[in-house]
N, C-alpha and C positions, 0 to 999 in steps of 0.2 A: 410481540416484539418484531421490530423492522427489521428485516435482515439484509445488508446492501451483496449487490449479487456479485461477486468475483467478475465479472464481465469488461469491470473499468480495467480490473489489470492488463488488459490486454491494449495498448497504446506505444508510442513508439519509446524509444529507451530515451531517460533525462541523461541531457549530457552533461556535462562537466565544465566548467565555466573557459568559453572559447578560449582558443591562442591565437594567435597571429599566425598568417601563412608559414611565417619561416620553422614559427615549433611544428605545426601541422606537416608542413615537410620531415624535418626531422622522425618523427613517429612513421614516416611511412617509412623512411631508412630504415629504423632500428627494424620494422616490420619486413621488410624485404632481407633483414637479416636475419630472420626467424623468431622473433622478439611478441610472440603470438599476444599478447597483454597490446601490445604498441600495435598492431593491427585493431584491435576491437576499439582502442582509443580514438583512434586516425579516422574509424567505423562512427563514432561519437561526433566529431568534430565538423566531418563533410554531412551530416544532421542541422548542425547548428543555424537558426532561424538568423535571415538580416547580413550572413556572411556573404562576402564576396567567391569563396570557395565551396558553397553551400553546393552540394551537388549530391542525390542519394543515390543513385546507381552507383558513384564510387563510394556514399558508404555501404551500399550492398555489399559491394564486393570485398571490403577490408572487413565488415563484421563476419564474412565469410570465410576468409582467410583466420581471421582469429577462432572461429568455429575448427575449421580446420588443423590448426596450432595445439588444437586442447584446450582453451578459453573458454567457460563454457557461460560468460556474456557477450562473447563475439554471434554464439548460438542464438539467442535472447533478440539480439540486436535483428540480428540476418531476420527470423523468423518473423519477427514483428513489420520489419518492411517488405517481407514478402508478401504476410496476409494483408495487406493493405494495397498490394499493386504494384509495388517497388521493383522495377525490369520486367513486367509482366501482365496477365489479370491476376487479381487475388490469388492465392493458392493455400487456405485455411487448412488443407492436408501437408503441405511441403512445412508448413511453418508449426504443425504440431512436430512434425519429427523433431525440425531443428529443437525447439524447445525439450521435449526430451534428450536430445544429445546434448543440450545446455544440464540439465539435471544429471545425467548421468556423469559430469563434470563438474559438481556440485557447486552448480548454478541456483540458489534458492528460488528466486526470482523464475529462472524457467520454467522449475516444478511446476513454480503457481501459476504461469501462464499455460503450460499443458493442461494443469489440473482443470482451470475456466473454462478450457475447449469440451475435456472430456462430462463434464458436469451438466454443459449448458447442450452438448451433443453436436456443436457447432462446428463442420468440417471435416465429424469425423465421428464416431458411435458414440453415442453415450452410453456413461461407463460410470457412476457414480461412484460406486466401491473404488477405481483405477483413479477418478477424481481426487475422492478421500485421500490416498495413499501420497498423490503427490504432493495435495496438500501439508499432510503430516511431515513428509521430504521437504519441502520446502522451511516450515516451522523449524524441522532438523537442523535444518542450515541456517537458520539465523531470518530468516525471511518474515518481519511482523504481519504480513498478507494473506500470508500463509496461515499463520495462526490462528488469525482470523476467520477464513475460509473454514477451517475445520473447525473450530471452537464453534461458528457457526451452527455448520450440519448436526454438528453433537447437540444443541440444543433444541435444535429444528427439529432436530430427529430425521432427519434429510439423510434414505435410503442406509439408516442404520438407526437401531436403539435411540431412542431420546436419553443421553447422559447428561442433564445441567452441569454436573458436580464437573463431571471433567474437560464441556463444553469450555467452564469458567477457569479450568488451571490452561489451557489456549490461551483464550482471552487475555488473562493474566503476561502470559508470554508474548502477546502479542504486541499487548501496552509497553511489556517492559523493552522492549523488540522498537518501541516508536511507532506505532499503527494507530493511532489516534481512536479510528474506529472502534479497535477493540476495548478502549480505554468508557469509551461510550456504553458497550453492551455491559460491558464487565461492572459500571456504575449503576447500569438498571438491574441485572439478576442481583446485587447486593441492596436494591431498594424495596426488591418485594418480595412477599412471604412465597410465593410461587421459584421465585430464584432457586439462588443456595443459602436464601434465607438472609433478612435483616439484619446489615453489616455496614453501619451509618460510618463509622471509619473507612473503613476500605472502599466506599462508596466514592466518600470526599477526596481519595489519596488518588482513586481512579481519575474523577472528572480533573482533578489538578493537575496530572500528568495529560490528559488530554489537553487541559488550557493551556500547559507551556507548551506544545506540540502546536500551538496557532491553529486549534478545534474550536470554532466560535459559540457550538452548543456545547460544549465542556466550560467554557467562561461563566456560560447564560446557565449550566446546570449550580456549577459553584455558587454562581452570584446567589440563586435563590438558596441553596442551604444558608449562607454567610448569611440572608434575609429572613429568612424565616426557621432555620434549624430544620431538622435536628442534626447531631453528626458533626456540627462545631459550635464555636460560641455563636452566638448573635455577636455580627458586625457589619452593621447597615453600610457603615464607610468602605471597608471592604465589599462589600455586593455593589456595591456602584462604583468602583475601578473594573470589577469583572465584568460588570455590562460596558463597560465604558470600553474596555480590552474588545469584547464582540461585536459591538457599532463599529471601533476600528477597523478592523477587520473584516465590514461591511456588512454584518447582520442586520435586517432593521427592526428584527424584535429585540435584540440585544439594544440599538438607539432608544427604542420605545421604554424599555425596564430601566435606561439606565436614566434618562427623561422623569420618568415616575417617581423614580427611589428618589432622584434629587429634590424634587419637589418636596417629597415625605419628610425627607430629613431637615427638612429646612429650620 
């Protein structure tokens, strides 16, 4: 099994669909009035790619302020442009903390950005068990990444017991959490006898929550059960909207399957 490495979490924060200068003002009001949420937003916005007030040293410094506030994705925020250069050189240690002080403010999302550093040892020791843990924190909180992360190592066996069984109640949470990924692993340990055992329902229930999550190998997984079984009925019409769903989406073996079936079914 392919394991994708926690490493991507680490990127700068998605923002929230711009506002116009004047809301962008306002949020720094409420922010100067103690409005610690309206600082990490304000943090969001001077982010925002194409704007005219596009500026990241001021959002350093309002994800800072929300940090500061108790916010602990103002933490998230700060940390993430610090390790990347944001007012400075990288600082991969300044930005684990932050992310811990996001966690500790039950920040999910930071957990799992600490957990990445501590795992991958980047910045700062590696700490696989300290990894594990914030991963688990993170899952805590609601964070599908996170689930993932750990569901992972549990399966991997990654600097702890190999558990499938509990790797897959993760995974589960992770799917049900919107993690698309885990919807993926969680589809292959219920396709083979090495998993948690041959579970052609929960296979199918998986990759389908992956394909509405806009997962184009969750379409292309569906399509071929829908084509060839087992786990639902045969429904070639069906398997060729799901490849048809993956090509959109710009697969081009999803284009290719969905090309074939059409032809087959002709």
């Amino acid at each position: 099994m392919t394991i994708r490495t926690p490493l991507f979490l680490i990127g700068l924060c998605l923002a929230p669909p711009s506002l116009h200068a004047q809301d962008v003002d306002d949020l720094v009001a409420r922010c100067g009035r103690g409005d610690a949420a309206a600082c990490t937003e304000a943090g969001k916005q001077y982010q925002w790619p194409g704007k005219p007030y596009r500026d990241l040293t001021q959002s350093l410094t309002y994800f800072q302020r929300g940090c500061d506030g108790g916010d602990g994705a103002g933490c998230l925020g700060a940390g993430q442009l610090i390790a990347v250069g944001t007012g400075g050189p990288p600082n991969g240690a300044r930005a684990a903390v932050l992310y811990g002080q996001g966690c500790a403010l039950n920040d999910g999302a930071s957990c799992v950005a600490r957990g990445a550093l501590l795992l991958a040892g980047a910045a700062v020791t590696q700490d696989v068990g300290g990894a594990a843990a914030m991963f688990r924190r993170g899952c805590e909180l609601g964070d599908g990444q996170g689930c993932a992360a750990i569901g992972s190592m549990l399966v991997q066996g990654n600097g702890m017991p190999a558990d499938i069984r509990a790797g897959a109640v993760y995974l589960q949470k992770g799917c049900d959490a919107g993690d698309s990924g885990s919807c993926l692993q969680l589809a292959q340990l219920c396709s083979t006898v090495n998993g948690v055992g041959i579970n052609w329902p929960r296979a199918a229930a998986a990759l389908t929550r992956a394909c509405d999550l806009n997962n184009s190998s969750g379409c292309i997984g569906l399509g071929r059960m829908y084509q060839y079984g087992p786990g639902v009925p045969i429904d070639v019409p069906r398997a060729i909207v799901l490849y048809r769903q993956a090509c959109d989406m710009g697969n081009t073996n999803g284009c290719q399957l969905w090309a074939a079936a059409t032809v087959t079914n002709r």
